[in-house]
C-alpha positions in Angstrom: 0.5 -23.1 27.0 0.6 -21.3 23.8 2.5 -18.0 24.9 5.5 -19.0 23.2 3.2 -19.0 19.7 2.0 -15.2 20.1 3.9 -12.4 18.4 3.5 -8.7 19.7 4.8 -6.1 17.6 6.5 -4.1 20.4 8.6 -7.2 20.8 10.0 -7.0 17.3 13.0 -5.5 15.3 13.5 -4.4 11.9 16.6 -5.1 10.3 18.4 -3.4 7.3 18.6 -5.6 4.7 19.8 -3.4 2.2 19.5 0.3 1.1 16.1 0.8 1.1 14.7 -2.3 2.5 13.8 -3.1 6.1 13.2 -6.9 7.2 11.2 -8.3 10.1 11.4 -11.7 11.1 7.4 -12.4 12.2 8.2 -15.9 13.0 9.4 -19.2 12.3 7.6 -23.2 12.8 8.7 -26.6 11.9 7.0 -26.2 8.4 7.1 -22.6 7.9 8.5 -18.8 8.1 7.2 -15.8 8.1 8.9 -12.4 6.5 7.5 -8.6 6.8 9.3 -6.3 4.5 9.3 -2.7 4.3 10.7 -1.2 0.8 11.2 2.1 -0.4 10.4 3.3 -3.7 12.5 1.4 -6.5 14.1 -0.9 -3.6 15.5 -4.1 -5.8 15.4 -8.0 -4.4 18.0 -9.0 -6.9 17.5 -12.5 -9.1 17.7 -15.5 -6.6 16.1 -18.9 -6.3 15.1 -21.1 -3.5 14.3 -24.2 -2.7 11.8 -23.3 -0.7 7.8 -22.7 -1.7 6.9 -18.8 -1.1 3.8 -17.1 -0.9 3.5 -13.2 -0.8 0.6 -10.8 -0.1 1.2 -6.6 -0.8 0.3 -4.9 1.6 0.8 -1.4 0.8 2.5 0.2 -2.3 3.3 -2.4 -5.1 6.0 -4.7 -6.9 7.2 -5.5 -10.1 7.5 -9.2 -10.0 9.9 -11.2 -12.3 9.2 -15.1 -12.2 12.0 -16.5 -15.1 11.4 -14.4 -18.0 7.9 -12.9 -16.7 7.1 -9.6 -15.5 3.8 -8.7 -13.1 2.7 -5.7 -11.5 1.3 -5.9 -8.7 -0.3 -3.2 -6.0 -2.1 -3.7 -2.9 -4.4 -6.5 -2.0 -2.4 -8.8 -4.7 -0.7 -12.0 -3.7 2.0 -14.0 -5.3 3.3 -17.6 -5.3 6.6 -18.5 -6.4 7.0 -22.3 -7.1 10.7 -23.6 -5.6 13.9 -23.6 -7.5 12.4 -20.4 -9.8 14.7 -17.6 -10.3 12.4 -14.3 -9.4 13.0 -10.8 -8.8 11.1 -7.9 -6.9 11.1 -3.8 -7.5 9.5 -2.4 -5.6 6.5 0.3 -6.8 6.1 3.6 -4.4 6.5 3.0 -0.9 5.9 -0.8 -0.4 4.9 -3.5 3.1 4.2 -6.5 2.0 4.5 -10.2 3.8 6.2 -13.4 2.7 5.5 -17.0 4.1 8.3 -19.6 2.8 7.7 -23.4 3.3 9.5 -25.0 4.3 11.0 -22.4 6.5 13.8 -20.3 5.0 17.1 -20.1 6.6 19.0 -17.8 3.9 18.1 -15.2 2.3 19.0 -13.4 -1.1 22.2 -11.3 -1.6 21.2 -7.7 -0.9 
């Protein structure tokens, strides 16, 4: 009943996003989406904004994090919320996985 709902890695492909950064679709609902990024060392998510809610957890490595004229660092084991329509920014720290959950789900993404 639920097969369509379950996920196996094997059945997934990385895209390149940009230099530097890889980008997996994990999945998409009616009220959410589901990102997992791989970034090199001093990859760059340029200054965007969305409309959409997004939640972040580091996985390995580490970002700095610009939220308007804030900057965070942030290594494994840290999360991060970004509240819609804020512009934000991401560089990323050593070798860095980390996964993003947008809500509602998020058709676009920022220019590479």
């Amino acid at each position: 009943m639920y097969e369509d709902r379950i996920i196996y890695d094997q059945d997934q492909t990385k895209e390149q996003f940009t230099a530097g950064i890889l980008l997996q679709s994990l999945g998409q609902g009616e009220e959410m989406s589901v990102l997992h990024w791989d970034l090199e060392d001093g990859s760059v998510v340029d200054w965007h904004e969305h409309s959409n809610e997004q939640f972040g957890y580091v996985i390995a490595g580490g970002f700095k994090v610009c939220l308007g004229d804030e900057e965070y660092e942030l290594k494994a084991g840290d999360a991060y919320y970004v509240p819609a329509d804020v512009q934000h920014k991401f560089v990323a720290r050593g070798a860095t996985e980390a996964i993003d959950v947008f809500s509602p789900p998020r058709e676009n993404l920022p220019e590479a």
